[in-house]
N, C-alpha and C positions, 0 to 999 in steps of 0.2 A: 504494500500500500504506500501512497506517496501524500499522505497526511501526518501532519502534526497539529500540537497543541502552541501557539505562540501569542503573545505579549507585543503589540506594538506602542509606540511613545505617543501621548496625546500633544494633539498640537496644543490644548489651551492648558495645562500644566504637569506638571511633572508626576504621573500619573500613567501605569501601563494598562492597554484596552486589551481584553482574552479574543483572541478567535480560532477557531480551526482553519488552515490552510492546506491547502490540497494544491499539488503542485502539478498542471494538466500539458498535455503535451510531453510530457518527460518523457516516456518510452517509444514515440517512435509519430510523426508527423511532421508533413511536410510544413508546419506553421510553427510561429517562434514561442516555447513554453511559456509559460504565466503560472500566477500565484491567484488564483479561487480563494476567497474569504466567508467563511463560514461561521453565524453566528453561536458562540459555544455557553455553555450554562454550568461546564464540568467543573470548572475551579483548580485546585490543585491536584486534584482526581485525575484530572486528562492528561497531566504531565508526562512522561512514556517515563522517566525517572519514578516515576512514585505508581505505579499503574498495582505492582504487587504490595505496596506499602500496607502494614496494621491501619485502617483507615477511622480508629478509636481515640487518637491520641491526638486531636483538634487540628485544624489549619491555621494557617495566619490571619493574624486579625487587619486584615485589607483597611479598614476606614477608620480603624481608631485615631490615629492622629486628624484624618479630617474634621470629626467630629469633636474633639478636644480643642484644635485650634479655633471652633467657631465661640469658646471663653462662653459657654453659655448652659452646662454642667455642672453638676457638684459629682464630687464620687465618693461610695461609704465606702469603712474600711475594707469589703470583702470584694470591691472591684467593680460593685453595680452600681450606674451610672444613672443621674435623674436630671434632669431642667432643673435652673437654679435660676436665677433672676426674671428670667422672661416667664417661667413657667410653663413655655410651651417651644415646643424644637421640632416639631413635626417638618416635613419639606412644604407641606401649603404653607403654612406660616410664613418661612422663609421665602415662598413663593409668591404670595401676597405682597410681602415686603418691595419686592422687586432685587428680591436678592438671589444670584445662579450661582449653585454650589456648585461644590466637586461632584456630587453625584450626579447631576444635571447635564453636567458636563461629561461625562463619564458615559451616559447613558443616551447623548446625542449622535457619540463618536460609534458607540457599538451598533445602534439602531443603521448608524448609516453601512455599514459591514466593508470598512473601508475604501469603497466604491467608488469615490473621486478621486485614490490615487490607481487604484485598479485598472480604471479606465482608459487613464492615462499610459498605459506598457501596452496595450491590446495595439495592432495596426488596425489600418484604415480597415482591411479585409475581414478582420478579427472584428473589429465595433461593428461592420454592417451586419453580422451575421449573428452575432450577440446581444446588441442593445436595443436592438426590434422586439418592441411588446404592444401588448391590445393595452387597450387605455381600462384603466376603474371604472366600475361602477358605484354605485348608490351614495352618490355624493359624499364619498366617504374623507374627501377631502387632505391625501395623503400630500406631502410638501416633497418637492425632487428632492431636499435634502434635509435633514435632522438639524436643526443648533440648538445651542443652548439655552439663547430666548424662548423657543419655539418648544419646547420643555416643560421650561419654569411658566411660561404663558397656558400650558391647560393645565398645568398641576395648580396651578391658581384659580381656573374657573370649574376646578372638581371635575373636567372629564378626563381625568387620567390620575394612577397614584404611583407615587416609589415606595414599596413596605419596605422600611428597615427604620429595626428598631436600635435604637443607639446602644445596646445592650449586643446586639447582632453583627458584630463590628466583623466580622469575617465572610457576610455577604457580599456578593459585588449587584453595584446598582442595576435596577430593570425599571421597567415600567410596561404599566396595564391601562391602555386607554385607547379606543377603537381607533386613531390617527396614528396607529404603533404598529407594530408586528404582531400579530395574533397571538398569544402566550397559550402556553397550558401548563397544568396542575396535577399533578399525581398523588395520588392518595396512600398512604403506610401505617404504620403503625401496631401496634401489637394488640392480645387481647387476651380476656379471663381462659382463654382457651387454648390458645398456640401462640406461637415464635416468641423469640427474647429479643432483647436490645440488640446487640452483636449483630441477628439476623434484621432488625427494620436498621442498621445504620448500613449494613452492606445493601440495602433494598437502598436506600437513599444517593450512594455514591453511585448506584446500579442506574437510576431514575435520572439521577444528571450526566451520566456520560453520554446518556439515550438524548436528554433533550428536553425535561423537565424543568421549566421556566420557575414554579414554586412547589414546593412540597408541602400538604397537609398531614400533619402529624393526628393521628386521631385515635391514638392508643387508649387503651380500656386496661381494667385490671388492678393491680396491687403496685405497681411501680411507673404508673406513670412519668412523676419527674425526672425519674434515674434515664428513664427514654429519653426522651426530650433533651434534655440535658445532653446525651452523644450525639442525639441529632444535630441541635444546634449548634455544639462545637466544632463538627466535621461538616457544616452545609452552608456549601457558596451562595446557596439560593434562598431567598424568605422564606421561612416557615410560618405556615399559620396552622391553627388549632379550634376546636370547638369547644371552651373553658367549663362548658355544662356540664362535659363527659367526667373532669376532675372533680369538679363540684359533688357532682355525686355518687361517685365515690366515697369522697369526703362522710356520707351519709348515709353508709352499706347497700346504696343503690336502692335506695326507697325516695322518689318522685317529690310525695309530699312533705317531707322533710328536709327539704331545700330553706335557704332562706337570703335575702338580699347577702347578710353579713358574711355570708360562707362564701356566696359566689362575688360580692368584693374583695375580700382576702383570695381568693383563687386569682383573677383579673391580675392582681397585683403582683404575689407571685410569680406569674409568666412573663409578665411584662419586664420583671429586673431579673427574669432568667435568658429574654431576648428576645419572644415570638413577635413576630413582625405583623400577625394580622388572626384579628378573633373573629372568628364565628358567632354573629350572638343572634339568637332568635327574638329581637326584639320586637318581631312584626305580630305573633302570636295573640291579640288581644280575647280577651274569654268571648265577647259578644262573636267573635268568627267560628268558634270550634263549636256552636250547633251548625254550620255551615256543611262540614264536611261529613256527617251522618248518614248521607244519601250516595257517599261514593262508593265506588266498588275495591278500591284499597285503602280508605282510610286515610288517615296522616304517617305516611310512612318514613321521613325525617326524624332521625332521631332526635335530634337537638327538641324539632317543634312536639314530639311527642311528649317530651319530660314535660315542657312547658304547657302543653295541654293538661295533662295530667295533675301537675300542680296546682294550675287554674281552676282545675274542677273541686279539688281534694280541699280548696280553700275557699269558693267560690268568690276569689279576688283578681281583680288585674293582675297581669303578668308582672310582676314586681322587676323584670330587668324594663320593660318598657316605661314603669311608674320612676324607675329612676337612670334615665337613660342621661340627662345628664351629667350629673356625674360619673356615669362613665368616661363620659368626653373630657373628664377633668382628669382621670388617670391618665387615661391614653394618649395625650397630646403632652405630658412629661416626659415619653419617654421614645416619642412616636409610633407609636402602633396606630395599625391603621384599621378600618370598622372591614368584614365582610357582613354586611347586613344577610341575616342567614332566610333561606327559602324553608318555612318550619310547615308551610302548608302547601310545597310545593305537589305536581302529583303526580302517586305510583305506575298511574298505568296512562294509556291515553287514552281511556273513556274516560277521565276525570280531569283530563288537560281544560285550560283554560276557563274552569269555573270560578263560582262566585269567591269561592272562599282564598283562591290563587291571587283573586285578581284584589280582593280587599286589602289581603296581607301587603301585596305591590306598591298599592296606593299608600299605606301605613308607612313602609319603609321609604317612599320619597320623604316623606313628612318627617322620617328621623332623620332623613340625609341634609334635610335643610339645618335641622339643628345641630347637627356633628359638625359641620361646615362654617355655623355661626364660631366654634372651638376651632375653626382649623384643624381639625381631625380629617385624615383622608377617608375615602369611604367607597366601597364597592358593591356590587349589588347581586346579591346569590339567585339563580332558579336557573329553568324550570323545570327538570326533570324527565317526564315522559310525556312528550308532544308530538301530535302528527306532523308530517311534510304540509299541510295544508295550512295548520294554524299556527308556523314558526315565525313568520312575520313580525303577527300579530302581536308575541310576546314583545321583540323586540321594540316595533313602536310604540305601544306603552309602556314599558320601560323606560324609553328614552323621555317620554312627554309626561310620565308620574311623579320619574325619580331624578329630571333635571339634567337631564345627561352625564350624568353618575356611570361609572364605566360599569358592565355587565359582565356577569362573571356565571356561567353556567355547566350543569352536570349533561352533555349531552347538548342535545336533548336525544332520548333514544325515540325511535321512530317508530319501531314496532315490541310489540311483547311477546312472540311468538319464538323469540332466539335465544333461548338459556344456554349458556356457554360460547355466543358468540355475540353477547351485547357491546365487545367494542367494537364490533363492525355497526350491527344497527343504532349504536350509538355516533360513531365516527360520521353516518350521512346528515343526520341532523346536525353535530359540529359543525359541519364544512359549513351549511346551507347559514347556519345563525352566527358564525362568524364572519360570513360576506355580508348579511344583512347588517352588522355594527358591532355583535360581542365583543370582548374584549382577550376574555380569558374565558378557557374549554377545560372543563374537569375530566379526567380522563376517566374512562371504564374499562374494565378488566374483563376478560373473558369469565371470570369468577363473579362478576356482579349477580347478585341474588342469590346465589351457590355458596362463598366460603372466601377465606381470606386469601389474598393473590400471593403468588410466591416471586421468584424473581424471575421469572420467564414470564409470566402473567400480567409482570408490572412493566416489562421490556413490549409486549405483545400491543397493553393499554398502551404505552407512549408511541410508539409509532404509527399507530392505527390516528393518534390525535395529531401527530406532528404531519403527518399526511392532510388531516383536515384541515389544519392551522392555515399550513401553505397555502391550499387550496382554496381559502378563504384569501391569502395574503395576495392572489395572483388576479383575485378579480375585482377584490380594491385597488390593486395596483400600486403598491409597494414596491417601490423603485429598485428592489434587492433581488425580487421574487422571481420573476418569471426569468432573473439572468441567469439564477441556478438552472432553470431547465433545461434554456438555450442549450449552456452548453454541456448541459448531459446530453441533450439532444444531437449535438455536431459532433459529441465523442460515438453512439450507438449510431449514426449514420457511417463511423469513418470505420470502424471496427477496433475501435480503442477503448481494450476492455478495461482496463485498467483502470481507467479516467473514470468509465459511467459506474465501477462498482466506488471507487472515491468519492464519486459527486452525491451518491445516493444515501438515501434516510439509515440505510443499513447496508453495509457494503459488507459485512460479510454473510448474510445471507444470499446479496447478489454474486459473489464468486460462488459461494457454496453452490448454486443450483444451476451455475453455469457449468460446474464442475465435474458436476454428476454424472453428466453425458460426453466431456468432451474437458479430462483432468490433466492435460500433460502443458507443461511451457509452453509448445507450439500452437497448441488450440489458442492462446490469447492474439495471434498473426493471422487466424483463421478470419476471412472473410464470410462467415456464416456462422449460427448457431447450432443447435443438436434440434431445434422446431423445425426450419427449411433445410436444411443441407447445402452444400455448394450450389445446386443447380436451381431451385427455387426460392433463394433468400432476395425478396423485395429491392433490400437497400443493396445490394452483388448490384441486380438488374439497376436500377436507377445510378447508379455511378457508372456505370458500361455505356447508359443512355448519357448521360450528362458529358462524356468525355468524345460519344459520337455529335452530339450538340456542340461542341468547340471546337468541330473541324469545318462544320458549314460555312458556308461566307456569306454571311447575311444581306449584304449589300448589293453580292451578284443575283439572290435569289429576288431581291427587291428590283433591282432592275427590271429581271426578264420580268417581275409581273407586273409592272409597269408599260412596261413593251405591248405585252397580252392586253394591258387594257383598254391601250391606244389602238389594237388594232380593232378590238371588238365596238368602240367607239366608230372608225371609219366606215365598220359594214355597215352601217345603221344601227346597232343596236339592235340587231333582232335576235331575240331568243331564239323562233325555229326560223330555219332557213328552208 
């Protein structure tokens, strides 16, 4: 393979940006090699030096000094770091201010995937045949290039967020906002049931070499923190969590024995352990859960189930929604940012797009305005299981409830008829609501509904979404997107295998199956695959055609029928004679 892991210098300071480079042309074409940049999420994972490394024993902490020199911190003795003067250090904040951090900065240069020096090594031959793309659709309004303004300007108007919590200093910066790159989410975690830590941190490193934009930690059981806790110290990427699942625990897992106090001390907690972004089912209110009585699966979120449950068992408002401010008062000390949780989203798609979907919706704009009054960043979680028909629809309310709050969804799956293969019927609905505006796609597992995914299952979920993502990124028209394809496209037309298993989502899968049939050195020079053979391979014929097309002389064939038409002009023009 002709891929590495590499660090290039930021123009705007002293600051290295991660990418994967794939170096195309290197074994054999008549065009002059190049360096392909590939946006990467691995961290110090992908390094080819650390690839066998113990991967329990933390990364470097990338932003600590960014976040120290902004003088705007206190830190206790034990290393955990809070807001001190301003009380709030969230990126809106500073974004509001009119002030472009390092991460801003940081996450301009990656978003662009080095593309304006790139372009500039390609010849004239090479850009024509490269930088030909179809235009976006649905106004989605992508800019030909990232800066820094243009960053800090939607994280300012709430449609886009950076999670990281200043406690999370070993993330490297992202961002989730429909004008971005499609992200996706991989779900882990352990449970009363199966795997240890060990196994969800190796799921973790597994999850970002694949392509994992954020990881949800959603572990259950007796040791939560001790989870958590490796995850966060080995992960490049933000982690968020659903703080309910702790909470009750806390409570030997009885619903109605929650209480504000528990689940404030919990919040608190994770936030000086590092998590970059909570799950809170604030949208639950008691008047919606006679709503869902009539459906045919219920409320199948867990998060929204405790929260029903509790609502009922006390017959009071949801006490996270009665006091949702102050949650905003935790969360902007230390930045963490809101996943406003989908608690009534729905199980199947006979219960898509009801009333009790669409109330919770409308709820959770109305908390997004007030998280926003704090400078708290804020995303907006659903929908679950939705037909091809009413995927739209989710998104333009969403967009017009919740203020264009960036969208963060599971799916959506499309059908329910595919157990064991719901990240496929998941992955079509991805693609379809992440061209309409989503922002971030939760991935699904071939395990969804079944059992907890293992580390082929959680490689199966991410590629199935990173496929979507794309495919979402290619019809907005994200200036990065359709290059990648180009030039897989230019390497499976020339027979340069090499290149197209490098450029692709999983390139050892594409050698392996190319392998199978046709395994020796020399088969990578073969002008055919083991599908056509020599004699009927399409792209054989089309290059044999193309090289008899550059021997014609176009000019003489334009003459004589010029000639031809002058004479058929002097008969008269008559068709029969």
């Amino acid at each position: 393979m002709n891929s590495k892991k590499i660090y290039i210098k930021s123009k705007y300071q002293d600051i290295q940006i991660p990418f994967t480079s794939v170096c195309i042309n290197n074994d054999r074409s008549n065009d002059n090699p190049f360096e392909f940049f590939l946006y990467d999420t691995s961290g110090e994972h992908g390094l080819p030096v650390n690839l066998n490394r113990k991967n329990h024993n933390g990364i470097n902490k990338l932003r600590l000094n960014w976040i120290k020199d902004r003088n705007d911190i206190a830190e206790s003795e034990n290393g955990t770091l809070i807001a001190s003067e301003t009380n709030n250090v969230s990126q809106m904040y500073y974004a509001k201010q009119g002030i472009i951090t390092k991460e801003m900065q940081f996450i301009s240069e990656r978003e662009n995937c080095n593309l304006e020096n790139f372009l500039k090594t390609l010849t004239k031959e090479q850009l024509q045949k490269f930088n030909n793309k179809h235009t976006g659709d649905f106004n989605s309004e992508i800019p030909k290039e990232y800066t820094p303004e243009f960053v800090r300007n939607e994280v300012a108007k709430g449609r886009a967020i950076i999670p990281l919590n200043i406690n999370h200093a070993e993330s490297e910066p992202m961002i989730i906002g429909r004008k971005f790159k499609v992200k996706i989410n991989a779900n882990i975690g352990n449970s009363a049931i199966t795997s240890s830590t060990n196994e969800e941190v190796d799921k973790l490193v597994w999850a970002t070499r694949w392509g994992a934009d954020t990881v949800m930690d959603l572990s259950t059981g007796t040791k939560i923190f001790e989870c958590r806790e490796a995850i966060l110290r080995n992960s490049p990427v933000p982690i968020g969590t659903v703080p309910i699942y702790e909470a009750l625990e806390k409570v030997g897992g009885k619903p109605e024995e929650l209480n504000w106090e528990i689940f404030k001390e919990t919040l608190i907690s994770q936030a000086e352990q590092g998590v970059d972004y909570f799950t809170i089912h604030a949208g639950v209110k008691l008047s919606f859960i006679p709503l869902t009585v009539n459906r045919l699966t219920g409320i199948v979120s867990r998060g929204g189930s405790i929260i029903a449950k509790w609502c009922l068992a006390h017959h009071k408002e949801n006490f996270i929604y009665q006091n949702f401010e102050e949650i905003c008062e935790i969360m902007k000390k230390y930045d963490v940012s809101f996943s406003l949780g989908d608690g009534l989203r729905p199980g199947s798609i006979h219960d898509a797009n009801d009333e009790s979907q669409m109330a919770e919706l409308k709820t959770l704009g109305e908390l997004t305005e007030i998280a926003w009054k704090h400078s708290v960043q804020t995303m907006i979680e659903g929908p679950g299981h939705v037909p091809l028909h009413l995927i739209k629809e989710n998104v333009e309310k969403q967009l017009k409830l919740c203020h264009e709050a960036p969208f963060y969804t599971l799916g959506p799956i499309v059908t329910d008829i595919a157990p064991g293969y719901d990240h496929i019927t998941s992955a079509i609905g991805a693609a379809m609501i992440g061209w309409y505006g989503t922002s971030m796609l939760c991935y699904v597992t071939p395990k969804e509904h079944l059992g907890l995914p293992n580390k082929d299952d959680v490689k199966e979920g991410i590629i199935a979404y990173k496929i979507a993502a794309h495919s979402a990124d290619i019809a907005k028209g994200h200036p990065h997107a359709q290059l990648r394809d180009n030039v897989l496209s230019k390497a499976r037309f020339e027979f340069n295998w090499t290149d197209q298993f490098d450029i692709s989502l999983n390139p050892e899968k594409a050698k392996e199956f190319h392998d199978e049939t046709l395994p020796k050195d020399s088969s990578k020079l073969a002008h055919f695959c083991s599908m056509c053979g020599p004699k009927f391979c399409s792209m054989n014929i089309s290059q044999d055609i193309n090289k008899a097309v550059k021997t014609i002389d176009i000019k003489k064939i334009e003459s004589e029928m010029n000639k031809k038409s002058e004479e058929f002009k002097k008969s008269g023009s008559n068709i029969y004679v």
